[in-house]
PDB file of N, CA, C and O in Angstrom:
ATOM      1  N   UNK A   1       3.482 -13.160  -4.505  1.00  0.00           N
ATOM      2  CA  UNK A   1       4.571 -12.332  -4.985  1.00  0.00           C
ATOM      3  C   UNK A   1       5.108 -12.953  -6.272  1.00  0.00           C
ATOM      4  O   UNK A   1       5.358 -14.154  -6.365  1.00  0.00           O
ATOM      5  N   UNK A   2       5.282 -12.019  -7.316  1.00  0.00           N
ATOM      6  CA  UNK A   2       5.739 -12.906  -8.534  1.00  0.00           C
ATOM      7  C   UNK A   2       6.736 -11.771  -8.725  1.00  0.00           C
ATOM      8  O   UNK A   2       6.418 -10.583  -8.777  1.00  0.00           O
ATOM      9  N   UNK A   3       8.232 -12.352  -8.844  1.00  0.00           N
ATOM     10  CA  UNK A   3       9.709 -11.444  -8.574  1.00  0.00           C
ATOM     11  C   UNK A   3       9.850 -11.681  -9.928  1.00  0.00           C
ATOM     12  O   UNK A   3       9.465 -12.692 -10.517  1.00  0.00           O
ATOM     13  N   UNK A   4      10.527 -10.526 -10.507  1.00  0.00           N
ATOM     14  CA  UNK A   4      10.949 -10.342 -11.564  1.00  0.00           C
ATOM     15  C   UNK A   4      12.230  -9.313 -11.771  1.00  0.00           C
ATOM     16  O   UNK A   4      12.088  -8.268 -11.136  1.00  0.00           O
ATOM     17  N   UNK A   5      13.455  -9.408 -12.540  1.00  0.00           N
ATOM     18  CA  UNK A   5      14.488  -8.992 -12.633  1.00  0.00           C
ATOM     19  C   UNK A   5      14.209  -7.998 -14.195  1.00  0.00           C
ATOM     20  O   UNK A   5      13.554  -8.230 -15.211  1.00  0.00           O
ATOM     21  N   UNK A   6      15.222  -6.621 -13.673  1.00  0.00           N
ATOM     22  CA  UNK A   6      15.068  -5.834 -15.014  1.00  0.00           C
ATOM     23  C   UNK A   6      16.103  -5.170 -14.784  1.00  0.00           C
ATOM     24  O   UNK A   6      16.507  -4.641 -13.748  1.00  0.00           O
ATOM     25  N   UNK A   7      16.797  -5.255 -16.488  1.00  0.00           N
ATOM     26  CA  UNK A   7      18.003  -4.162 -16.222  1.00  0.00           C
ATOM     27  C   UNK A   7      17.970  -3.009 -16.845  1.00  0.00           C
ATOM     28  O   UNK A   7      17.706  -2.883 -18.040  1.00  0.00           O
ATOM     29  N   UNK A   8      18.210  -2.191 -16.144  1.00  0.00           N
ATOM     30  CA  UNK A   8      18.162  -0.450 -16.359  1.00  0.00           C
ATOM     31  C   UNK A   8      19.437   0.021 -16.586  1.00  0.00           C
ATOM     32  O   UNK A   8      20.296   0.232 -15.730  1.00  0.00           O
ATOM     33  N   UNK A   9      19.554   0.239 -18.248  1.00  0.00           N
ATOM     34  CA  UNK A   9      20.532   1.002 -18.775  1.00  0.00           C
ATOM     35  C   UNK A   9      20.440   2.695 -18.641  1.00  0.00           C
ATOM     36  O   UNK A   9      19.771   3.487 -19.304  1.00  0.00           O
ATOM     37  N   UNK A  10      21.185   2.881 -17.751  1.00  0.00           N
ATOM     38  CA  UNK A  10      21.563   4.638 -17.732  1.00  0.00           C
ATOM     39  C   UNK A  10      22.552   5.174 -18.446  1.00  0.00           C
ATOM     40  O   UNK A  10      23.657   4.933 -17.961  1.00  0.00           O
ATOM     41  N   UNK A  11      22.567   6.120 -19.889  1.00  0.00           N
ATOM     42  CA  UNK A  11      22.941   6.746 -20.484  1.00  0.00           C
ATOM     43  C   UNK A  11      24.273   7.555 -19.980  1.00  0.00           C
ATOM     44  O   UNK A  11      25.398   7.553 -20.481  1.00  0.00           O
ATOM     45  N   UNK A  12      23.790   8.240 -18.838  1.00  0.00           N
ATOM     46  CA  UNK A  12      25.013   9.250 -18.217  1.00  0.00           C
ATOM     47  C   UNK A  12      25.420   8.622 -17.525  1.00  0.00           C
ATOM     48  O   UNK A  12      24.857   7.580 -17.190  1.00  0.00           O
ATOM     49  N   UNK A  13      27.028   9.176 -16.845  1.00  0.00           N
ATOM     50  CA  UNK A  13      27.959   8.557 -16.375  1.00  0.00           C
ATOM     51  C   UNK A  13      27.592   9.609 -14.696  1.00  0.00           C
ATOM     52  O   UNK A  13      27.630  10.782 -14.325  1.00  0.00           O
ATOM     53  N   UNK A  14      27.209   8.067 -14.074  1.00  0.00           N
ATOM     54  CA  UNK A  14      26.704   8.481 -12.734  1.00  0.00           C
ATOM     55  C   UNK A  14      27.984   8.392 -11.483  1.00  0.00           C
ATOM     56  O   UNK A  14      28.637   7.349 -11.435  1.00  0.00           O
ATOM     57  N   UNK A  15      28.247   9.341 -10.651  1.00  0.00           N
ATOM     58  CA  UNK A  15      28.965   9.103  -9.463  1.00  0.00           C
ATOM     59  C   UNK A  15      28.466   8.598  -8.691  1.00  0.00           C
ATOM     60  O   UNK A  15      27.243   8.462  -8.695  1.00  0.00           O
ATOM     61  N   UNK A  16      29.606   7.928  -7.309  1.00  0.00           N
ATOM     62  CA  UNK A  16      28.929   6.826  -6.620  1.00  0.00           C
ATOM     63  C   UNK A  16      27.791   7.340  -5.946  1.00  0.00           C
ATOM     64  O   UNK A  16      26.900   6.567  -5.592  1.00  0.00           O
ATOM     65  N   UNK A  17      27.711   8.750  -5.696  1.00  0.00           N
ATOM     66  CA  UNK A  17      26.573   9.067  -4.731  1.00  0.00           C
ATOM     67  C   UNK A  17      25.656   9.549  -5.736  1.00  0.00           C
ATOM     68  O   UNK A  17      24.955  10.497  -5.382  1.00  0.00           O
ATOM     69  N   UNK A  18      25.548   9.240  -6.563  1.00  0.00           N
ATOM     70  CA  UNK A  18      24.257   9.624  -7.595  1.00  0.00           C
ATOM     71  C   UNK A  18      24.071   8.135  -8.172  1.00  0.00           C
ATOM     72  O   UNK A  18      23.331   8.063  -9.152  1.00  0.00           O
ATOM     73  N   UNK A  19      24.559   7.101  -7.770  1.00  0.00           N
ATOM     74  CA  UNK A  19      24.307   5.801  -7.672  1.00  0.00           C
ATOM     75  C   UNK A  19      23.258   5.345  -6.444  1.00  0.00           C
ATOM     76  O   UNK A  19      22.178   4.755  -6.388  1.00  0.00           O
ATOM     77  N   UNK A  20      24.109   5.902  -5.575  1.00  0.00           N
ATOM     78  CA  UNK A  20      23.586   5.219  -3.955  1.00  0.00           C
ATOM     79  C   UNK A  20      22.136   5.689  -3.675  1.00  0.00           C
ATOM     80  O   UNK A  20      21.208   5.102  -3.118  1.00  0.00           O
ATOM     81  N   UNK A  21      22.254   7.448  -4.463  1.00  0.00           N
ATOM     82  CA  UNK A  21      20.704   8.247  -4.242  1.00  0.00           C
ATOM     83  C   UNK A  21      19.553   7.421  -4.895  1.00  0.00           C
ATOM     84  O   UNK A  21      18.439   7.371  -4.372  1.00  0.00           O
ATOM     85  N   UNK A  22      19.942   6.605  -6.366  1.00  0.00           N
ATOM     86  CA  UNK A  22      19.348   6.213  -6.938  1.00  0.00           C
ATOM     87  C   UNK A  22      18.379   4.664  -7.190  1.00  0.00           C
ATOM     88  O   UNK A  22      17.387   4.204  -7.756  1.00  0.00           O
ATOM     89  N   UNK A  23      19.946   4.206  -5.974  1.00  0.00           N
ATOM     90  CA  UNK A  23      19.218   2.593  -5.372  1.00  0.00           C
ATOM     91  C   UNK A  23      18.253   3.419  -4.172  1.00  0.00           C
ATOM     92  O   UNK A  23      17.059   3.144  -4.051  1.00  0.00           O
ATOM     93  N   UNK A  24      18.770   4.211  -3.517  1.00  0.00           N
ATOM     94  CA  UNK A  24      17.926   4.490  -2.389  1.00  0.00           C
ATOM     95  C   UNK A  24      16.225   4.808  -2.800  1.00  0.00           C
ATOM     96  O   UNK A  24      15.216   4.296  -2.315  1.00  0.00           O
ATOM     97  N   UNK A  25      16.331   5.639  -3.661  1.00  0.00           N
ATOM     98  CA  UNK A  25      14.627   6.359  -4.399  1.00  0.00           C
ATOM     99  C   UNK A  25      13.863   5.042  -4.848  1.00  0.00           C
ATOM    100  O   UNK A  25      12.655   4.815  -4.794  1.00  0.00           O
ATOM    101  N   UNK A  26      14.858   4.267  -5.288  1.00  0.00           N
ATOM    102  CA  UNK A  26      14.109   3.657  -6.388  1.00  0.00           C
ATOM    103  C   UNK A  26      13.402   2.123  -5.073  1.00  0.00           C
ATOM    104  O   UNK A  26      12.336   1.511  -5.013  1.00  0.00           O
ATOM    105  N   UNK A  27      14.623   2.083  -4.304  1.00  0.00           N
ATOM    106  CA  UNK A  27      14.192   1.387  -2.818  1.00  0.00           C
ATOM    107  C   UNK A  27      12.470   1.690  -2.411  1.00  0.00           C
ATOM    108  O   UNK A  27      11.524   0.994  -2.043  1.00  0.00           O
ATOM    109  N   UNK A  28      12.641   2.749  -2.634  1.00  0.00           N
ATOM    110  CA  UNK A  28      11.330   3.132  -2.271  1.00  0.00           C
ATOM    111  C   UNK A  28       9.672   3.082  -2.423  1.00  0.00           C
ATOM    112  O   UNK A  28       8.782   3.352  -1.616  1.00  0.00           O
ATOM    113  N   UNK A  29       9.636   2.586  -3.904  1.00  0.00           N
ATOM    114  CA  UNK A  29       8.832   2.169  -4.746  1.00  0.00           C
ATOM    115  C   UNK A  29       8.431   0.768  -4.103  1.00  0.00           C
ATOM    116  O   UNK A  29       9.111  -0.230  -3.867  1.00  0.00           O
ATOM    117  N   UNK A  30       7.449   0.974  -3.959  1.00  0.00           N
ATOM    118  CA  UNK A  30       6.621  -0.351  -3.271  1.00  0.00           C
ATOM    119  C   UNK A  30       6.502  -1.317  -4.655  1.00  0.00           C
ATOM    120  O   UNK A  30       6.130  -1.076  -5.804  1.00  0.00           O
ATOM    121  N   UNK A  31       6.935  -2.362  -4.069  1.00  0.00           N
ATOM    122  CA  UNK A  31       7.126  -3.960  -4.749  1.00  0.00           C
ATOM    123  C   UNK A  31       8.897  -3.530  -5.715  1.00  0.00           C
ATOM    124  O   UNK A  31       8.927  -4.154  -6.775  1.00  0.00           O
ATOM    125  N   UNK A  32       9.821  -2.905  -5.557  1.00  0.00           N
ATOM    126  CA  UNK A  32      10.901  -3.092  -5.266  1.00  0.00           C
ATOM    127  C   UNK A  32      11.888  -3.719  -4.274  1.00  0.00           C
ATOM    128  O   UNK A  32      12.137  -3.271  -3.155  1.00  0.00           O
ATOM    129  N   UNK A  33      12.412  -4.805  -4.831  1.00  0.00           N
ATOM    130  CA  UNK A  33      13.266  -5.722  -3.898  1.00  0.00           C
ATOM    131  C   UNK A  33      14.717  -5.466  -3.435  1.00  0.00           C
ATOM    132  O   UNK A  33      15.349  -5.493  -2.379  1.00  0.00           O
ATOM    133  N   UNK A  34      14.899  -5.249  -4.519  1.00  0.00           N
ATOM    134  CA  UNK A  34      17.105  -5.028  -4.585  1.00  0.00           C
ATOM    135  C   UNK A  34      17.000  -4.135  -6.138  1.00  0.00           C
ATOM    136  O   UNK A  34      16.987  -4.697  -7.234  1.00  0.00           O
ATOM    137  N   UNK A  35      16.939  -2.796  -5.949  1.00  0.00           N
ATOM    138  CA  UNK A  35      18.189  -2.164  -6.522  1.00  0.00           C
ATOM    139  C   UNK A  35      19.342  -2.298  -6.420  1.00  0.00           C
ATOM    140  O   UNK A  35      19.731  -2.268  -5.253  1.00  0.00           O
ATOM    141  N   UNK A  36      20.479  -2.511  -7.546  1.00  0.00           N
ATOM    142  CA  UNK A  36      21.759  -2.538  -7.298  1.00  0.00           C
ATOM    143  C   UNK A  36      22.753  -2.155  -8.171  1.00  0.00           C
ATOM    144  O   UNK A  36      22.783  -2.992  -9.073  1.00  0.00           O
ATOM    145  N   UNK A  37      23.654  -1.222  -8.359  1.00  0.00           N
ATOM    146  CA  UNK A  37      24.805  -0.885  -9.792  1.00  0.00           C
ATOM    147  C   UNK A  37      25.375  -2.418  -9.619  1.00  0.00           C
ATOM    148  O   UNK A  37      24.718  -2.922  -8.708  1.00  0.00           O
ATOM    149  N   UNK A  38      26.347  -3.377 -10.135  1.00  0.00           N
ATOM    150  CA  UNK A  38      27.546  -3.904  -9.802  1.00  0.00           C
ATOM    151  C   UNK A  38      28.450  -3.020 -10.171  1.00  0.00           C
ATOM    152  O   UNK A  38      28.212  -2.181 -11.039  1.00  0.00           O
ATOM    153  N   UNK A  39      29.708  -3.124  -9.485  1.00  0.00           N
ATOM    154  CA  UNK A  39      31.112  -2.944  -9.460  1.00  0.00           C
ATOM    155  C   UNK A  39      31.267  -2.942 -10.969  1.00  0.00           C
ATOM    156  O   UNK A  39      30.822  -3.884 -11.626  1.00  0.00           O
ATOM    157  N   UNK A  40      31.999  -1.720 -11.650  1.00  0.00           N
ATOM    158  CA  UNK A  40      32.427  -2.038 -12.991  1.00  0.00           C
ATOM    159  C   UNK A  40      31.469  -1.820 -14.239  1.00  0.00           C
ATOM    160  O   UNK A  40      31.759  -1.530 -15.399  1.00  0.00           O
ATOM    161  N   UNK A  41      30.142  -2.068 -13.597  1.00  0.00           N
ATOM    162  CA  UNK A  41      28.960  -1.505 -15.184  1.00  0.00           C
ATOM    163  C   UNK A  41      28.093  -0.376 -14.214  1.00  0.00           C
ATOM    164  O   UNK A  41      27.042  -0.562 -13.600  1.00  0.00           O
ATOM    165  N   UNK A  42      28.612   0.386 -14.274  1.00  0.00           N
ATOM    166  CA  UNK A  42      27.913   1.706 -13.692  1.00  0.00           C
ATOM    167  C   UNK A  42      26.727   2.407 -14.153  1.00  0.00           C
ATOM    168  O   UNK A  42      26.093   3.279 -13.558  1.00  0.00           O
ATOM    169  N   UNK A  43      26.544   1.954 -15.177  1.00  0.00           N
ATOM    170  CA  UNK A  43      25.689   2.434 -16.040  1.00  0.00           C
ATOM    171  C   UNK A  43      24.575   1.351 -15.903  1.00  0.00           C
ATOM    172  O   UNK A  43      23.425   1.786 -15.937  1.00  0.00           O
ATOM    173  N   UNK A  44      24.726   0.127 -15.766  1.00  0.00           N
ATOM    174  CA  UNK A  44      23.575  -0.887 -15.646  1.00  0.00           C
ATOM    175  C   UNK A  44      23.164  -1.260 -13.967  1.00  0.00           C
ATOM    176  O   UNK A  44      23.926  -1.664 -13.089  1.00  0.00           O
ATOM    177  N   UNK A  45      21.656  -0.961 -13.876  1.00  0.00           N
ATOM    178  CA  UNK A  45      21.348  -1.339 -12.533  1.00  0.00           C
ATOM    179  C   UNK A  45      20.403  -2.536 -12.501  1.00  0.00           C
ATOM    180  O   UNK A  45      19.344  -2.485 -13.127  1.00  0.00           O
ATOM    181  N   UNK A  46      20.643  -3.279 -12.013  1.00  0.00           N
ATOM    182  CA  UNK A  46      19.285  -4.729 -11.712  1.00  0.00           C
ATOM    183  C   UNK A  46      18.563  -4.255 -10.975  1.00  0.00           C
ATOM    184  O   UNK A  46      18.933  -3.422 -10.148  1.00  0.00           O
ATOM    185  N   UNK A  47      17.529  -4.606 -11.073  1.00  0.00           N
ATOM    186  CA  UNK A  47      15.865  -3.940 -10.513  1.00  0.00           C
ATOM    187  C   UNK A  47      15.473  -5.005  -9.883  1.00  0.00           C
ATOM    188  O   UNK A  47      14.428  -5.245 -10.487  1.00  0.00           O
ATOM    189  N   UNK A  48      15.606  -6.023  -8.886  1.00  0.00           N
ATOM    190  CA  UNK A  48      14.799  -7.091  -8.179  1.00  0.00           C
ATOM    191  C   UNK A  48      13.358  -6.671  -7.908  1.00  0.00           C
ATOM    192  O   UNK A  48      13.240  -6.048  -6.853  1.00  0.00           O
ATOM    193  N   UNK A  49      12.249  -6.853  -8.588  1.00  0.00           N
ATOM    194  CA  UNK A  49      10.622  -6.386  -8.065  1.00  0.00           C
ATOM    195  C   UNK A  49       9.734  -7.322  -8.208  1.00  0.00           C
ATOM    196  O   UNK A  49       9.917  -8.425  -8.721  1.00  0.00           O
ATOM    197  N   UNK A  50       8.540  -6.804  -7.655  1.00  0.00           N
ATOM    198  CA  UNK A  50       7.236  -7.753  -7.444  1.00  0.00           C
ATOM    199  C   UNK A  50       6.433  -7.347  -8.818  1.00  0.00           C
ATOM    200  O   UNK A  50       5.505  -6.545  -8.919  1.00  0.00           O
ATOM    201  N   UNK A  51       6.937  -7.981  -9.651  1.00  0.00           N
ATOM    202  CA  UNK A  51       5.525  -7.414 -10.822  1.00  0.00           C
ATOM    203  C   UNK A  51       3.879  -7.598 -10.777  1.00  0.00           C
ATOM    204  O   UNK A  51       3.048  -7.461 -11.674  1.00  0.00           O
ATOM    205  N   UNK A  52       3.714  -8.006  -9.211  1.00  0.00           N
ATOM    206  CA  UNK A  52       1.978  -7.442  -9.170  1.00  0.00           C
ATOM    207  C   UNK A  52       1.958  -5.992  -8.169  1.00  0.00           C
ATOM    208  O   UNK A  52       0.999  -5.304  -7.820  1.00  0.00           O
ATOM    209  N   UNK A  53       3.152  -5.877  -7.931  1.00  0.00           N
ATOM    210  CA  UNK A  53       3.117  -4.690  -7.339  1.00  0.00           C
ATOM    211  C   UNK A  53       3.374  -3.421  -8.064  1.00  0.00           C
ATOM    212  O   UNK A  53       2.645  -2.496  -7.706  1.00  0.00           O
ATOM    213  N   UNK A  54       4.514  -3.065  -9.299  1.00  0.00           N
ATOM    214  CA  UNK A  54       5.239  -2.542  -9.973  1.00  0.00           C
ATOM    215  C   UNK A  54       5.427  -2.563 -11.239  1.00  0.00           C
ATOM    216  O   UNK A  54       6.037  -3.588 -11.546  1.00  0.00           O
ATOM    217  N   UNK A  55       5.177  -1.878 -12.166  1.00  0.00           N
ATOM    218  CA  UNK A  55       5.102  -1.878 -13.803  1.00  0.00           C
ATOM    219  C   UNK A  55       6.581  -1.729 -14.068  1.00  0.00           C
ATOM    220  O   UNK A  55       7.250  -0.890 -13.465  1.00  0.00           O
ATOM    221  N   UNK A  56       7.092  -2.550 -14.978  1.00  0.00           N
ATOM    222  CA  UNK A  56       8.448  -1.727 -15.973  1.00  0.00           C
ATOM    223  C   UNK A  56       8.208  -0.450 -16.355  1.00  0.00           C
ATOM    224  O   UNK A  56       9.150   0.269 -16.022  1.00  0.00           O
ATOM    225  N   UNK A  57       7.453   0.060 -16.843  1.00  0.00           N
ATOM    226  CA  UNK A  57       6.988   1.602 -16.841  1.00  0.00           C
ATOM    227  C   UNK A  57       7.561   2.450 -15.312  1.00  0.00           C
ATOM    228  O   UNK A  57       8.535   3.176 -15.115  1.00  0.00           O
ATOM    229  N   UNK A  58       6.642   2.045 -14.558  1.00  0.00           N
ATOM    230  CA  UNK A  58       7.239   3.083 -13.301  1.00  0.00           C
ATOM    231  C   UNK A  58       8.497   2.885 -12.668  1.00  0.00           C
ATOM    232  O   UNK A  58       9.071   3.867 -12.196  1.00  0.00           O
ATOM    233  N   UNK A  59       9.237   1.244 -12.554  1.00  0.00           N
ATOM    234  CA  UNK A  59      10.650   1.832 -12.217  1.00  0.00           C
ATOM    235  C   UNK A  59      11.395   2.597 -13.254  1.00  0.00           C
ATOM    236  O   UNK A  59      12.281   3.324 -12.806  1.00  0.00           O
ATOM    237  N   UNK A  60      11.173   2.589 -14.949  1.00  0.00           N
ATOM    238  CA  UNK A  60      11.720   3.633 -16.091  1.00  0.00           C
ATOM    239  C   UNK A  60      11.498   4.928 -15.654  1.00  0.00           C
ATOM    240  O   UNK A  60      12.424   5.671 -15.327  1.00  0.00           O
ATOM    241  N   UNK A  61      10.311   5.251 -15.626  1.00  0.00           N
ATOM    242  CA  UNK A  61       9.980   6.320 -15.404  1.00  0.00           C
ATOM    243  C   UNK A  61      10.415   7.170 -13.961  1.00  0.00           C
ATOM    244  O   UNK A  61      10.408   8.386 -13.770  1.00  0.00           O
ATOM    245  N   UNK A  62      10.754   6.173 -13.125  1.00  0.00           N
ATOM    246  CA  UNK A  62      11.330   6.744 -11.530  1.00  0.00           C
ATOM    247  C   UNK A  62      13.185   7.116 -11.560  1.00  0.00           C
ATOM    248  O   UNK A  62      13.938   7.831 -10.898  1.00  0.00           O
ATOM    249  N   UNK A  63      13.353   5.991 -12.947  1.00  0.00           N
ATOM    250  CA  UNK A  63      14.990   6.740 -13.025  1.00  0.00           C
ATOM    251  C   UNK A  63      15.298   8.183 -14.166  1.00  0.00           C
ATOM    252  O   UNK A  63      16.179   8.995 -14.449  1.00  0.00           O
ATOM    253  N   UNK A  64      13.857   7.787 -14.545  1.00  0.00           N
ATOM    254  CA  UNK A  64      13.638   9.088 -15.527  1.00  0.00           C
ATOM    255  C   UNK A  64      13.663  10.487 -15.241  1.00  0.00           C
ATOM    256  O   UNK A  64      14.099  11.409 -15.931  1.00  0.00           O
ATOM    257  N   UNK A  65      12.931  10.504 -13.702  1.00  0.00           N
ATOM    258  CA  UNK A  65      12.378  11.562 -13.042  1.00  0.00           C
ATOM    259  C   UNK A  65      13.638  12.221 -12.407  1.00  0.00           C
ATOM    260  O   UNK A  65      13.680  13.345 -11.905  1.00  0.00           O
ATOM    261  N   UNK A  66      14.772  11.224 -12.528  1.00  0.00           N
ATOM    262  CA  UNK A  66      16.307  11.513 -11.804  1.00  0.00           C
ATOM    263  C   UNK A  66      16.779  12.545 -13.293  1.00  0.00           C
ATOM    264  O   UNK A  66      17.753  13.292 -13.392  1.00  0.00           O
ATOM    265  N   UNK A  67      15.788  12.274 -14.240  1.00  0.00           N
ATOM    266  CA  UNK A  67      17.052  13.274 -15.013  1.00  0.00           C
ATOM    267  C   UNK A  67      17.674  12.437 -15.970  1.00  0.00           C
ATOM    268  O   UNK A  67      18.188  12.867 -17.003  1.00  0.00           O
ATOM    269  N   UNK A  68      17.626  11.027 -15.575  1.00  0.00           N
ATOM    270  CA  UNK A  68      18.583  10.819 -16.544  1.00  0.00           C
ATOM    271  C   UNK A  68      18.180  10.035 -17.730  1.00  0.00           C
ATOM    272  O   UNK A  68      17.160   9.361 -17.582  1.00  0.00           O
ATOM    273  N   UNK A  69      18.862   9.977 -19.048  1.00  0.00           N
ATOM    274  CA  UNK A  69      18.291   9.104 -19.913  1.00  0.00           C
ATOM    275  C   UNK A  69      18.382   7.314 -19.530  1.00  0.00           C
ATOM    276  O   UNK A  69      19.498   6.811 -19.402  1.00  0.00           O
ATOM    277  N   UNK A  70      17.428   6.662 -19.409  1.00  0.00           N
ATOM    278  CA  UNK A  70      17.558   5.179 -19.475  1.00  0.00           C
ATOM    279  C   UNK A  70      16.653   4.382 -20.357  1.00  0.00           C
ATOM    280  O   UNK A  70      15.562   4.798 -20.747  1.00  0.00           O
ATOM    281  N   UNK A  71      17.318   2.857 -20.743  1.00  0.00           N
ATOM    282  CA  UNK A  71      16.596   2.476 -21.124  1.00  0.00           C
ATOM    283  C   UNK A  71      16.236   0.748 -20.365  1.00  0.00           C
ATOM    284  O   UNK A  71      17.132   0.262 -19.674  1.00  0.00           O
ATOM    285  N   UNK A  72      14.906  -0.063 -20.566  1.00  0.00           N
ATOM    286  CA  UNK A  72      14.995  -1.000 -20.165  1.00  0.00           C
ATOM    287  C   UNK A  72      15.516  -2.617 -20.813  1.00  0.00           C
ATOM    288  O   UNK A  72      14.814  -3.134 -21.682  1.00  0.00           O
ATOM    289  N   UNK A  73      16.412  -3.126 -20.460  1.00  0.00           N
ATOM    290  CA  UNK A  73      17.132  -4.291 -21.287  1.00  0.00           C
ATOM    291  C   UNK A  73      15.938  -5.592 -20.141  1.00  0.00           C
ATOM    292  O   UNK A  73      15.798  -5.910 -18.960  1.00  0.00           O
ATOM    293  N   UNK A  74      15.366  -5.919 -21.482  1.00  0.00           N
ATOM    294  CA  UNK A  74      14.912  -7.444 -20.735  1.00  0.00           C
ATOM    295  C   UNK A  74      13.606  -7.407 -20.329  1.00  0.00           C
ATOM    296  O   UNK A  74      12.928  -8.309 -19.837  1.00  0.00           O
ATOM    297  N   UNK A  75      13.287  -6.144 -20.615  1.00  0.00           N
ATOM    298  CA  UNK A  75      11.925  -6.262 -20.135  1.00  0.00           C
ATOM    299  C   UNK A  75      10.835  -6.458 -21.358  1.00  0.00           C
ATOM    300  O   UNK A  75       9.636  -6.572 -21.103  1.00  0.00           O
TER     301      UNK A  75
END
């Protein structure tokens, strides 16, 4: 397992349950560890993943598919 952290800047201003939907989906993605908003940057989510499991491409592209604009910081 080789873990790697990425932060996902989201453009639109998300409510908590279009937060929670979004750790949940993105939960889903095999070699995803911890999705998470913090408290206060709503707009930035940390991506905990397995990068032999998971491209920076497909978690972008999985918050993409939500619709919304993002971009990736750090990757």
């Amino acid at each position: 397992m080789n873990l790697s952290d990425v932060l996902v800047h989201i453009n639109e201003e998300l409510s908590a349950e279009q937060r929670n939907a979004l750790e949940e989906d993105m939960r889903g993605l095999s070699g995803v560890v911890a999705p998470r908003f913090n408290p206060g940057q709503d707009h930035l989510m940390l991506v905990a993943f397995d990068s032999d499991k998971v491209t920076h491409a497909s978690l972008l592209g999985r918050v993409q598919a939500h619709g919304y604009r993002a971009q990736l910081i750090g990757a």
